[in-house]
Biopython code that builds the backbone (N, CA, C, O; Angstrom):
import numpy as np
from Bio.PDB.StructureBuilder import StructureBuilder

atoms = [
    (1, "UNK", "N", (95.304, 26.473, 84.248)),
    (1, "UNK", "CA", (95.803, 27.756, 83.818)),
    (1, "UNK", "C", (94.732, 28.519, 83.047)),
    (1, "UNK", "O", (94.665, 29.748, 83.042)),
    (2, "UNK", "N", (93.946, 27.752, 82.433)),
    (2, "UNK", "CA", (92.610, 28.044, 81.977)),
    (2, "UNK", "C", (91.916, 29.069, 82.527)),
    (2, "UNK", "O", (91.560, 30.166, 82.099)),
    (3, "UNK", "N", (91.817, 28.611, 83.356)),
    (3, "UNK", "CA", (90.659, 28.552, 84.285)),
    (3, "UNK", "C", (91.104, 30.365, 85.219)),
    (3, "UNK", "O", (90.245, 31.135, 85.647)),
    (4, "UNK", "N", (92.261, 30.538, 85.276)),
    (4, "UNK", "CA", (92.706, 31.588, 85.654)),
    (4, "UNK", "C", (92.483, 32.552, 84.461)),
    (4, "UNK", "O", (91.589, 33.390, 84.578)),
    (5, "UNK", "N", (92.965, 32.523, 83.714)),
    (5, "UNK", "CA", (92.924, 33.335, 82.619)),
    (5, "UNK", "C", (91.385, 34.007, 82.138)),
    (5, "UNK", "O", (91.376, 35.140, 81.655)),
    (6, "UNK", "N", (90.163, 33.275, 82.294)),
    (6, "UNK", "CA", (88.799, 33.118, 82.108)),
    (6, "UNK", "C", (88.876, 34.019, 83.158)),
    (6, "UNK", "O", (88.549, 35.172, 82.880)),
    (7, "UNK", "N", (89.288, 33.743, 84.499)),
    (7, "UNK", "CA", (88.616, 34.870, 86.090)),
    (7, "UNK", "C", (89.241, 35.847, 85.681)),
    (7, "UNK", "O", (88.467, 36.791, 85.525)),
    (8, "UNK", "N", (90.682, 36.192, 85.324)),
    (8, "UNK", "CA", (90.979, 37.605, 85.030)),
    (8, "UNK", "C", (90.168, 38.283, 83.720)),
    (8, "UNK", "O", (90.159, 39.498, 83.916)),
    (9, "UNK", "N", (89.485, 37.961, 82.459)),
    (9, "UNK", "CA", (88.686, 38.224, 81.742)),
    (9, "UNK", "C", (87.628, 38.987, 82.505)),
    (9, "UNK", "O", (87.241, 40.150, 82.400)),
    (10, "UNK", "N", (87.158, 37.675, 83.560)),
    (10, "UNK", "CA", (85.602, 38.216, 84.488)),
    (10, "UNK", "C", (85.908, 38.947, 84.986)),
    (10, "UNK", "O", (85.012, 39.779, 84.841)),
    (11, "UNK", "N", (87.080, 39.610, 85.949)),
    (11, "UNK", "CA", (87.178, 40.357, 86.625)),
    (11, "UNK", "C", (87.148, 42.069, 85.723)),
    (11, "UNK", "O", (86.425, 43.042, 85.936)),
    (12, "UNK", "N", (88.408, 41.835, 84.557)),
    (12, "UNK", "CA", (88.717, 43.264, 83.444)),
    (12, "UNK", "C", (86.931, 43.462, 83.195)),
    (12, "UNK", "O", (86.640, 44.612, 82.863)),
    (13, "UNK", "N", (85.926, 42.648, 83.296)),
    (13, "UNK", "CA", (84.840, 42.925, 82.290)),
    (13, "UNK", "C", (84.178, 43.559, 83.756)),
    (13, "UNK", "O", (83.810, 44.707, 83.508)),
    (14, "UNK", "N", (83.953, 43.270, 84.931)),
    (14, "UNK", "CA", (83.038, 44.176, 86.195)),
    (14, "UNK", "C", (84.005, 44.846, 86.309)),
    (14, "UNK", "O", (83.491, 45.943, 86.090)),
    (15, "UNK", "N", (85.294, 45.100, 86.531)),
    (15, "UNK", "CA", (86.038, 46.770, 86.674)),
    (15, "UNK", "C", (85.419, 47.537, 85.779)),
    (15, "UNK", "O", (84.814, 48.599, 85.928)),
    (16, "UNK", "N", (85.642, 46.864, 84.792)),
    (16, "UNK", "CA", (85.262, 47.925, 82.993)),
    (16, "UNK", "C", (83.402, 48.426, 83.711)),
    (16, "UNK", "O", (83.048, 49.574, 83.980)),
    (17, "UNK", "N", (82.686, 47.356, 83.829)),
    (17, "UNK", "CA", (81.532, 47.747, 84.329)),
    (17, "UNK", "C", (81.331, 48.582, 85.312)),
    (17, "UNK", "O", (80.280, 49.217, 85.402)),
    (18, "UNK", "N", (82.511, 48.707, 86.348)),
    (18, "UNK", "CA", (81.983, 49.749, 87.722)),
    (18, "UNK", "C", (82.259, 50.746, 87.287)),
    (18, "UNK", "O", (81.247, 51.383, 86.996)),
    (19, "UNK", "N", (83.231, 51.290, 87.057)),
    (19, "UNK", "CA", (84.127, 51.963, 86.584)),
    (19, "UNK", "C", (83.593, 53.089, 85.272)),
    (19, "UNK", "O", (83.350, 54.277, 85.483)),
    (20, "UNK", "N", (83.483, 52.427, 83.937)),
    (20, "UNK", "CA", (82.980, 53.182, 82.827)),
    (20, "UNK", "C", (81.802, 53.108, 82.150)),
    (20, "UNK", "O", (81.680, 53.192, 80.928)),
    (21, "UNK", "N", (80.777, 52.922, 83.096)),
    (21, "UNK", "CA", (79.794, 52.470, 82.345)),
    (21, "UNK", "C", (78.450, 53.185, 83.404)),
    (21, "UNK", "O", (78.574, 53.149, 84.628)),
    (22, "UNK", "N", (77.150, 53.838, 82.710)),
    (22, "UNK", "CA", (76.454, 54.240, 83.052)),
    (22, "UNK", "C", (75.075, 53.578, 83.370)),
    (22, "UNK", "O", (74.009, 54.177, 83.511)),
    (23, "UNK", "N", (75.311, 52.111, 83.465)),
    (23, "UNK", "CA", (74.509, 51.167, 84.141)),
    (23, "UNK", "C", (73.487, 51.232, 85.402)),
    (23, "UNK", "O", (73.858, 51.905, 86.364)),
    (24, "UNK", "N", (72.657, 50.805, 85.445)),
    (24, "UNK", "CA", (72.047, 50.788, 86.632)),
    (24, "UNK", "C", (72.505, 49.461, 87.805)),
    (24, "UNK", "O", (73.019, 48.484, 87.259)),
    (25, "UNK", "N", (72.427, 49.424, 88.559)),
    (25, "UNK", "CA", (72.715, 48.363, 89.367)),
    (25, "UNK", "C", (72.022, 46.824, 89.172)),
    (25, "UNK", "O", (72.552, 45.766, 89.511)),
    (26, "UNK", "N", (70.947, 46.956, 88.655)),
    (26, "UNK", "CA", (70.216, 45.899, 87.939)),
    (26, "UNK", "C", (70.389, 45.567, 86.472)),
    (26, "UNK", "O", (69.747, 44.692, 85.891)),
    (27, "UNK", "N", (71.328, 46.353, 85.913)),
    (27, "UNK", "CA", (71.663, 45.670, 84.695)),
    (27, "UNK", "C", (72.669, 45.182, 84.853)),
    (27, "UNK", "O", (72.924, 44.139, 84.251)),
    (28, "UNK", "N", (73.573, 45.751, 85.696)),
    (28, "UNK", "CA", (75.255, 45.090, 86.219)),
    (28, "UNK", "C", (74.785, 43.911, 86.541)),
    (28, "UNK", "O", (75.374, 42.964, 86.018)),
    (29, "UNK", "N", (73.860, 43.657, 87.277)),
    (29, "UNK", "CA", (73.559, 42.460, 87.937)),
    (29, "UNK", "C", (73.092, 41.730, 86.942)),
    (29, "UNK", "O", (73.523, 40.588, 87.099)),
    (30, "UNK", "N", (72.551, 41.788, 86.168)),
    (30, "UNK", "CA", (71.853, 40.784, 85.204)),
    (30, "UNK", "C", (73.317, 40.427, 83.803)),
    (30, "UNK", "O", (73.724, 39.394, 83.273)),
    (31, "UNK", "N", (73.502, 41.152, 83.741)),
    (31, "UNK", "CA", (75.144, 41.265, 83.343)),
    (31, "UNK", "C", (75.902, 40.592, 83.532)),
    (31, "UNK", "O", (76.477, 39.946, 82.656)),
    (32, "UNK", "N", (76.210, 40.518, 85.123)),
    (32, "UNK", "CA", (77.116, 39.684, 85.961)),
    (32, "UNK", "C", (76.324, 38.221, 85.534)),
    (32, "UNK", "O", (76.932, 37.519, 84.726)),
    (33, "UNK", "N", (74.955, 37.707, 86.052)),
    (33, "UNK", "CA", (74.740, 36.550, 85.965)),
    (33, "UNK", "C", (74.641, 35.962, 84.511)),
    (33, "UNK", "O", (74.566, 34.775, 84.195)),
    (34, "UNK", "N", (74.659, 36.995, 83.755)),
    (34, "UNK", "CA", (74.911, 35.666, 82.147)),
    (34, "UNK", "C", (76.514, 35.421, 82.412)),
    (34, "UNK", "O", (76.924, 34.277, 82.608)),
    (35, "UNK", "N", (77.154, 36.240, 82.410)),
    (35, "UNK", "CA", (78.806, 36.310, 82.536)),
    (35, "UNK", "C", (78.900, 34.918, 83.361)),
    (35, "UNK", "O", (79.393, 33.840, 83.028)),
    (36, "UNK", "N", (78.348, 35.261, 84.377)),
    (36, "UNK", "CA", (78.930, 33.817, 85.134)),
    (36, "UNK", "C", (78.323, 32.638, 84.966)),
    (36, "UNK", "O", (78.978, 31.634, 85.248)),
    (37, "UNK", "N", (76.706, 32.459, 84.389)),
    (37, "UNK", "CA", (76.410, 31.485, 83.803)),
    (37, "UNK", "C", (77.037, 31.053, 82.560)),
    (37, "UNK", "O", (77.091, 29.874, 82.212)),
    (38, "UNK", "N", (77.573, 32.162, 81.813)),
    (38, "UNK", "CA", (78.563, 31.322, 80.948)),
    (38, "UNK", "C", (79.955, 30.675, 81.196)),
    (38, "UNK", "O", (80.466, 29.893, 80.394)),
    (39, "UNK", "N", (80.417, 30.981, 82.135)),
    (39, "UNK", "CA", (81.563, 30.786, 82.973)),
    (39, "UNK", "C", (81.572, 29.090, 83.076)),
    (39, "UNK", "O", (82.287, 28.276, 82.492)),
    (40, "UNK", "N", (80.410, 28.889, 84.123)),
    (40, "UNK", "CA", (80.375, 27.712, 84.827)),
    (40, "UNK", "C", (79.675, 26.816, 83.527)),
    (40, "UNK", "O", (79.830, 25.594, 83.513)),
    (41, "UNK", "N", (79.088, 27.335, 82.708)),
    (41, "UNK", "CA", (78.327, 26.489, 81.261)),
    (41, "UNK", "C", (79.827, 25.907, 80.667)),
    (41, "UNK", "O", (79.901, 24.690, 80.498)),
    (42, "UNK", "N", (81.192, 26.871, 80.302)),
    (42, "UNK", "CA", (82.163, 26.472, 79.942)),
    (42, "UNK", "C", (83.082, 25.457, 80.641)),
    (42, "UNK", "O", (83.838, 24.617, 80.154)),
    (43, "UNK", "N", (82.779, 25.800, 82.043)),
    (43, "UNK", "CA", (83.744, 24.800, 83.163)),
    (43, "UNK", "C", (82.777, 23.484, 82.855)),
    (43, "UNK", "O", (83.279, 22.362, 82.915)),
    (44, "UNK", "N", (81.629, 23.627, 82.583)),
    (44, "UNK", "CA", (80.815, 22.358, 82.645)),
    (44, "UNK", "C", (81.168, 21.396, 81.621)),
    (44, "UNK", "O", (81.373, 20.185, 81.697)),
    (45, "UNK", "N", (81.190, 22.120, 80.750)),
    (45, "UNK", "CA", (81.789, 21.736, 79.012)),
    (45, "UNK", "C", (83.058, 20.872, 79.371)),
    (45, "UNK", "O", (83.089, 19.650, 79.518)),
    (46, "UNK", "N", (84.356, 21.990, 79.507)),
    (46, "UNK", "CA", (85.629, 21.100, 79.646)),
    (46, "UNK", "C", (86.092, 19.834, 80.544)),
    (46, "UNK", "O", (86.978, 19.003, 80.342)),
    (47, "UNK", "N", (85.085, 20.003, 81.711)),
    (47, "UNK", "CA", (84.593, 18.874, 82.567)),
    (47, "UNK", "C", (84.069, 17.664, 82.047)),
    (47, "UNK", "O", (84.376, 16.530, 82.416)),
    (48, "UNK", "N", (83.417, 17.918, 81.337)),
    (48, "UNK", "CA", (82.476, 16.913, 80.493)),
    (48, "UNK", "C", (83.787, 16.190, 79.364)),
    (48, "UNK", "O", (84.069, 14.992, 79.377)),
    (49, "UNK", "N", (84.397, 17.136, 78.523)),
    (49, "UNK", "CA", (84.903, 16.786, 77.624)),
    (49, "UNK", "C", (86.287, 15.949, 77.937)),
    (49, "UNK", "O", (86.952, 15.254, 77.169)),
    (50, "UNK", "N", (86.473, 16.229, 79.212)),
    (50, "UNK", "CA", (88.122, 15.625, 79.847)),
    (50, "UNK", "C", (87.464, 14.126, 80.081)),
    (50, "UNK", "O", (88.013, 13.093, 79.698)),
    (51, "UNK", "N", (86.301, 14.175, 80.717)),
    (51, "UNK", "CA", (85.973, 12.668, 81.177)),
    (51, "UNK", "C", (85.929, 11.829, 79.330)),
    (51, "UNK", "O", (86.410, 10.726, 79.069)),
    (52, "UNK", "N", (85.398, 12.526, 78.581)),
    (52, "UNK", "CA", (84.951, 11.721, 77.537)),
    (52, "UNK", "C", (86.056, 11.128, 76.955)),
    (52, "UNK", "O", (86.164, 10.062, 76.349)),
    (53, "UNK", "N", (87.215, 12.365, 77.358)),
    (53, "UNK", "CA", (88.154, 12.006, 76.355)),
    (53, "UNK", "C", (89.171, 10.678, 76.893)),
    (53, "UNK", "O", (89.831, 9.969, 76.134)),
    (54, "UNK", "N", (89.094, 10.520, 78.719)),
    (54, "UNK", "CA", (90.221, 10.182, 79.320)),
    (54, "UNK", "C", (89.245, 8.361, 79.004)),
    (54, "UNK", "O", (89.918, 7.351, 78.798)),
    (55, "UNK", "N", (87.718, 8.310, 79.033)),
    (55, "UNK", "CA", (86.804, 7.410, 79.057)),
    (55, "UNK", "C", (87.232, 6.513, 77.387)),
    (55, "UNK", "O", (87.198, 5.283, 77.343)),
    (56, "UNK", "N", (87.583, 7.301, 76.227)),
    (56, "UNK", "CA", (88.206, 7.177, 75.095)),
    (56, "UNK", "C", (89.690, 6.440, 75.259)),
    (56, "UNK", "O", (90.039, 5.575, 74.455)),
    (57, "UNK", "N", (90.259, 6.720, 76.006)),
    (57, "UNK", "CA", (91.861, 6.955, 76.234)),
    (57, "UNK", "C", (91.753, 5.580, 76.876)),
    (57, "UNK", "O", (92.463, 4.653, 76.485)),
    (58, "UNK", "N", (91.153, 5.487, 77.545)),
    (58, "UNK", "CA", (90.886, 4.120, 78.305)),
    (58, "UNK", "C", (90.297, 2.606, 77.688)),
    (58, "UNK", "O", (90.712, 1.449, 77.758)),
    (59, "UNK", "N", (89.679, 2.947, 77.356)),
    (59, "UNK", "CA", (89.135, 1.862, 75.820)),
    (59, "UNK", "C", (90.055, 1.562, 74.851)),
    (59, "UNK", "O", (90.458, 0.437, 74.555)),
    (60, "UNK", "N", (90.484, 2.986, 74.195)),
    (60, "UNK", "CA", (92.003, 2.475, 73.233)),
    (60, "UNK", "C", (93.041, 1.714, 73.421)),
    (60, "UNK", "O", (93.649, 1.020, 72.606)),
    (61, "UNK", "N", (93.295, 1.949, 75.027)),
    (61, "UNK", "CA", (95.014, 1.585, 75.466)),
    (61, "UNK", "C", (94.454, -0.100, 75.706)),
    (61, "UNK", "O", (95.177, -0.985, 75.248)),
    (62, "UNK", "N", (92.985, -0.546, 76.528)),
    (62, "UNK", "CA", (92.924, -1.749, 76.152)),
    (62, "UNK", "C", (92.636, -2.505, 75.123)),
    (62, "UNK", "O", (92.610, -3.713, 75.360)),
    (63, "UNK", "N", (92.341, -2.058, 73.707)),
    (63, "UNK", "CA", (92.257, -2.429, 72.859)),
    (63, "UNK", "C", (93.796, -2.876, 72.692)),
    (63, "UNK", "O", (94.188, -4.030, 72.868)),
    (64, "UNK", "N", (94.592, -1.806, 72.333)),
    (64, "UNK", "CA", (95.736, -1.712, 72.161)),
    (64, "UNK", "C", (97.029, -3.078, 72.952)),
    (64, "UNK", "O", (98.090, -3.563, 72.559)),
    (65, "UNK", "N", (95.973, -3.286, 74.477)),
    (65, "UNK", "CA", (96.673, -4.404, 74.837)),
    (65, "UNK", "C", (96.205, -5.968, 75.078)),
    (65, "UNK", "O", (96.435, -6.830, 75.927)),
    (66, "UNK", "N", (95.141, -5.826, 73.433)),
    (66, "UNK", "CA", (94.888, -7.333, 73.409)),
    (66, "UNK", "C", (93.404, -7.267, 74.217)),
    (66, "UNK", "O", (92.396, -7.404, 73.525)),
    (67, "UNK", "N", (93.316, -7.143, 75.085)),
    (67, "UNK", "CA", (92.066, -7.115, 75.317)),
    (67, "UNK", "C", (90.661, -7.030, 74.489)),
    (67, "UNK", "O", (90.489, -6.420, 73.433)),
    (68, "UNK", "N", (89.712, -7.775, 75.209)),
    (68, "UNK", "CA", (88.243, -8.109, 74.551)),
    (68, "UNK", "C", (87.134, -6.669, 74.945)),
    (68, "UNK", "O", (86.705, -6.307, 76.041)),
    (69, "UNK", "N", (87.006, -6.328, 74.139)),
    (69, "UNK", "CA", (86.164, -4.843, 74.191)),
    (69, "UNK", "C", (84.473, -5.385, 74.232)),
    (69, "UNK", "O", (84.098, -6.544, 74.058)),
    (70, "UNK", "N", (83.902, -4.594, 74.418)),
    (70, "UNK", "CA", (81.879, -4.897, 74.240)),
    (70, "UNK", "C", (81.584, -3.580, 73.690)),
    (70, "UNK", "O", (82.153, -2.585, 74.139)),
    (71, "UNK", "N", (80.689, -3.508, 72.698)),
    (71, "UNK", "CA", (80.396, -2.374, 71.648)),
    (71, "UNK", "C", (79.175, -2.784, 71.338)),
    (71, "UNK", "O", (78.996, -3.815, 70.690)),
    (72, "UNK", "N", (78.242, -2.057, 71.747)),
    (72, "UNK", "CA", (76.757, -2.583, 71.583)),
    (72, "UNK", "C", (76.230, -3.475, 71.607)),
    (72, "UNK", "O", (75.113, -3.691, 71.136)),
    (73, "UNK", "N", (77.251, -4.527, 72.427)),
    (73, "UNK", "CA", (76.784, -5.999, 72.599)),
    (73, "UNK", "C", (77.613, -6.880, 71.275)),
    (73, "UNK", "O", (77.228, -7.969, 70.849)),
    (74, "UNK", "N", (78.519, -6.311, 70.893)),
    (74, "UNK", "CA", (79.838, -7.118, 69.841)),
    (74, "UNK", "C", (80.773, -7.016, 70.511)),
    (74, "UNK", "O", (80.986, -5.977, 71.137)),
    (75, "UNK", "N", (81.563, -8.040, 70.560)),
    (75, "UNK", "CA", (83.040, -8.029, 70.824)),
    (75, "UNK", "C", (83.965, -7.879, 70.218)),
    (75, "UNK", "O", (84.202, -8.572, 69.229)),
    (76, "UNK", "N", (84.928, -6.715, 70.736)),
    (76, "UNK", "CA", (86.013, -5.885, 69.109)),
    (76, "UNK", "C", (87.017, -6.407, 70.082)),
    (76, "UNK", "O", (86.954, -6.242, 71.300)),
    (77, "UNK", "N", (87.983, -7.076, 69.413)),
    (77, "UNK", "CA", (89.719, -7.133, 69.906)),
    (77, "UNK", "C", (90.035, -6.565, 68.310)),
    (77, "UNK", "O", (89.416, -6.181, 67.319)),
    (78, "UNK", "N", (91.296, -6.766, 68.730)),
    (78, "UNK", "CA", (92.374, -6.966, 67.460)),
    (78, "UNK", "C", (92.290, -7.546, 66.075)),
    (78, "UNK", "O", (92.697, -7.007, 65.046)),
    (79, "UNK", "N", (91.761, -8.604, 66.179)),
    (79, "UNK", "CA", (91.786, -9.691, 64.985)),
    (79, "UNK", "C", (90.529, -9.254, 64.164)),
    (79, "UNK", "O", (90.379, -9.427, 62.955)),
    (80, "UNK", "N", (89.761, -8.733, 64.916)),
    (80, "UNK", "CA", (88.475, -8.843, 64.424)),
    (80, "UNK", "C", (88.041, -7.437, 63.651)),
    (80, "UNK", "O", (87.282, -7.340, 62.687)),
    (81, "UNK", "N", (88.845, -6.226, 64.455)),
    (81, "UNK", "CA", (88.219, -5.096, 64.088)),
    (81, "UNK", "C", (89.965, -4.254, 63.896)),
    (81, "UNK", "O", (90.983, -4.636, 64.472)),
    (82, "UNK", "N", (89.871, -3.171, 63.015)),
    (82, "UNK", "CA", (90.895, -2.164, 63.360)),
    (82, "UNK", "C", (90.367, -0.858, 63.825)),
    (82, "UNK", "O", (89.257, -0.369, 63.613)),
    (83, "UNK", "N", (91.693, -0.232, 64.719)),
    (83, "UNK", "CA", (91.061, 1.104, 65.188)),
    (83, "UNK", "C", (91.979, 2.207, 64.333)),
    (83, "UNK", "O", (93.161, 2.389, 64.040)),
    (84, "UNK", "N", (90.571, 2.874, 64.105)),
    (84, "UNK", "CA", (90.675, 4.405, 63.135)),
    (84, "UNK", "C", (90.768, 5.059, 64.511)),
    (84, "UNK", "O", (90.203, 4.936, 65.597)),
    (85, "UNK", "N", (92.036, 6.040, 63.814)),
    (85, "UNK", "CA", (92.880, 7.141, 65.047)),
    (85, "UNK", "C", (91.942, 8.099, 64.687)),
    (85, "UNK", "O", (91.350, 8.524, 65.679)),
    (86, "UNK", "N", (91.539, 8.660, 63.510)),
    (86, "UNK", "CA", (90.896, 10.092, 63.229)),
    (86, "UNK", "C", (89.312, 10.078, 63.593)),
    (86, "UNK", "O", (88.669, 11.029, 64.036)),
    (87, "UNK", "N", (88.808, 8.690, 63.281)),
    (87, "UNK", "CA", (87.207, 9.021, 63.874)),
    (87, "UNK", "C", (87.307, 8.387, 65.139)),
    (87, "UNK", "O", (86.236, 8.180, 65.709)),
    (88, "UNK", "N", (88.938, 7.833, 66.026)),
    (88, "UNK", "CA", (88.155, 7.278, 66.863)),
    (88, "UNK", "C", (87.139, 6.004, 67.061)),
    (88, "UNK", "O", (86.549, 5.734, 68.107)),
    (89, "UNK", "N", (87.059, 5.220, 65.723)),
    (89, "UNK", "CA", (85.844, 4.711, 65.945)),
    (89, "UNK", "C", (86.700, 2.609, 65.773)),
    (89, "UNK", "O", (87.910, 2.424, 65.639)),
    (90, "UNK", "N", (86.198, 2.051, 65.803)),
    (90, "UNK", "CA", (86.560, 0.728, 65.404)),
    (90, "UNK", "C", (85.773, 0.047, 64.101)),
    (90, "UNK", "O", (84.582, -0.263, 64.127)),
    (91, "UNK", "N", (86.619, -0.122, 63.005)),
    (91, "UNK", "CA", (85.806, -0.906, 61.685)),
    (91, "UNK", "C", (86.360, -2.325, 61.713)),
    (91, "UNK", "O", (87.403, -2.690, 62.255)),
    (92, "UNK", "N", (85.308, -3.207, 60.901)),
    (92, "UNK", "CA", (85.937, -4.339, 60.858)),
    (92, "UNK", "C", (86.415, -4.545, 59.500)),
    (92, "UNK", "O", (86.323, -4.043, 58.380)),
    (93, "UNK", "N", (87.151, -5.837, 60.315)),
    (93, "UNK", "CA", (88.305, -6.346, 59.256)),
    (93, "UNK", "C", (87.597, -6.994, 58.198)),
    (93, "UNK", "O", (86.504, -7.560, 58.234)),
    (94, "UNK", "N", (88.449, -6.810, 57.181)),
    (94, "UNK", "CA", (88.201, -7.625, 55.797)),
    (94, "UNK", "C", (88.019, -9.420, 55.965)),
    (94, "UNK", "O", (88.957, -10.115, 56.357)),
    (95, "UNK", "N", (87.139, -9.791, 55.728)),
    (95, "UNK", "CA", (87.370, -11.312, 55.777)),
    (95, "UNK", "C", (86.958, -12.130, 57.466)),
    (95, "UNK", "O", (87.217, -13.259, 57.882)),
    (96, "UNK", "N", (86.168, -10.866, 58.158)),
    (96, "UNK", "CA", (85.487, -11.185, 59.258)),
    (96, "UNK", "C", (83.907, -11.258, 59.205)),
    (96, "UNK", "O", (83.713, -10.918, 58.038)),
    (97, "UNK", "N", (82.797, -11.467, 59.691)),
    (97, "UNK", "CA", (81.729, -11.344, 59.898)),
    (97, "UNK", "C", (81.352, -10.031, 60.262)),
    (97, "UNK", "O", (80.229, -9.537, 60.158)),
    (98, "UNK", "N", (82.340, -9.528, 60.681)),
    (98, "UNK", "CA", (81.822, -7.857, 61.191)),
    (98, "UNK", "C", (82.673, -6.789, 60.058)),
    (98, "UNK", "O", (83.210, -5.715, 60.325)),
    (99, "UNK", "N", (82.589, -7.468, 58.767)),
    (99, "UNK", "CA", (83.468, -6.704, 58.147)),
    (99, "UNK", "C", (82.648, -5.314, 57.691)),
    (99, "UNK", "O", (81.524, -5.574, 57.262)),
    (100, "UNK", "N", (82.932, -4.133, 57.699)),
    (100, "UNK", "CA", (82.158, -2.654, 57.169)),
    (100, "UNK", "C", (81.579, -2.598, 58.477)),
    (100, "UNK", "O", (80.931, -1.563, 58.325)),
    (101, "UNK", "N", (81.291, -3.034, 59.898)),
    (101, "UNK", "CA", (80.360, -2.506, 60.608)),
    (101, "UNK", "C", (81.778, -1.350, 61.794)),
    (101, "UNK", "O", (82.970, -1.491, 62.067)),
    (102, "UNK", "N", (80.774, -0.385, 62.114)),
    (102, "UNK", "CA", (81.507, 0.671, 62.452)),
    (102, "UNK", "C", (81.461, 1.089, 63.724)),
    (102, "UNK", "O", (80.418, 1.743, 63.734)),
    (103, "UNK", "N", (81.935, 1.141, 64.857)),
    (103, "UNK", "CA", (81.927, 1.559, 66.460)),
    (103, "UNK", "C", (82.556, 2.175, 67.006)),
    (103, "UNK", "O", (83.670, 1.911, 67.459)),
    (104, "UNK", "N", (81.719, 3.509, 67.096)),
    (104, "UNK", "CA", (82.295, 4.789, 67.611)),
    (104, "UNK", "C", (83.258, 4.493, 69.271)),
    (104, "UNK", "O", (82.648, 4.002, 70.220)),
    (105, "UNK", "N", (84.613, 4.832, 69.384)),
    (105, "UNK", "CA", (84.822, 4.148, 70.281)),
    (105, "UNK", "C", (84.449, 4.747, 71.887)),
    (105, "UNK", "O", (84.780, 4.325, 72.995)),
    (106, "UNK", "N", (83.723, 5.763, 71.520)),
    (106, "UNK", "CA", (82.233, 6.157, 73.066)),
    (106, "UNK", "C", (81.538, 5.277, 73.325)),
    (106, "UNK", "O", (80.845, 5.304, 74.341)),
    (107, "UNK", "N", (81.533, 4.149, 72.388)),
    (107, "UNK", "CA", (80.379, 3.457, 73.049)),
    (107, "UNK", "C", (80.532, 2.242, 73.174)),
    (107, "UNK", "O", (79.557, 1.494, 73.098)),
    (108, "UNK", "N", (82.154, 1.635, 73.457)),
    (108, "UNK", "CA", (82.499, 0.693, 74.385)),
    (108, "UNK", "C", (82.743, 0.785, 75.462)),
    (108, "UNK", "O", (82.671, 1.909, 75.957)),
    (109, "UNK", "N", (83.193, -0.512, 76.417)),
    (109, "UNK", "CA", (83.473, -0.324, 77.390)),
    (109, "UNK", "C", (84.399, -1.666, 77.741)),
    (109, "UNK", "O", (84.915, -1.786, 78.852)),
]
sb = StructureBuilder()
sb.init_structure("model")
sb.init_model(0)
sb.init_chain("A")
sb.init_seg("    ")
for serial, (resi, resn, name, xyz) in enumerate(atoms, 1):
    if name == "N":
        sb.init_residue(resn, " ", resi, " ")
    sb.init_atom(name, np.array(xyz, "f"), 0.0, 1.0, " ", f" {name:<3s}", serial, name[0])
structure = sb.get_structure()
């Protein structure tokens, strides 16, 4: 729905350009291509950010079901580490060997 809303923007902004504006045809054009390089820079972005997040989403739910995680070459389950909801990240437990060490959870798998 996004993504619609962004093309009707692009579109109101080249009407507005044909229409009321005393442009040359080479500035419309140079115009047009930042417009749409920012376009596809943003589609690139939310693209990027859906994988990171669903890549996140995926790591948690097996944490979540017991499963043995790898984090820079450590192994985080349950017992060993807890997971922080707000950074996202995995700390360890009190009274473990990995106690205070911290793993952003991007960089398990």
């Amino acid at each position: 729905m996004g993504y619609l809303l962004w093309f009707g923007i692009v579109a109101l902004v080249f009407a507005l350009m044909h229409f009321f504006t005393e442009l040359s045809a080479k500035q419309k054009g140079i115009i047009s291509l930042v417009v749409t390089l920012l376009v596809i820079g943003a589609i690139a972005y939310n693209i990027r950010s859906d994988r990171d997040r669903e890549q996140v989403n995926s790591v948690v739910l097996k944490y979540e079901q017991g499963q043995m995680l790898m984090c820079r070459g450590t192994e985080v389950n349950s017992t060993t580490f807890d997971y922080s909801v707000g950074t996202q990240s995995f700390v360890g437990n009190r009274g473990t060997k990995y106690f205070q060490q911290i793993f952003n959870a991007r960089e398990c798998q």
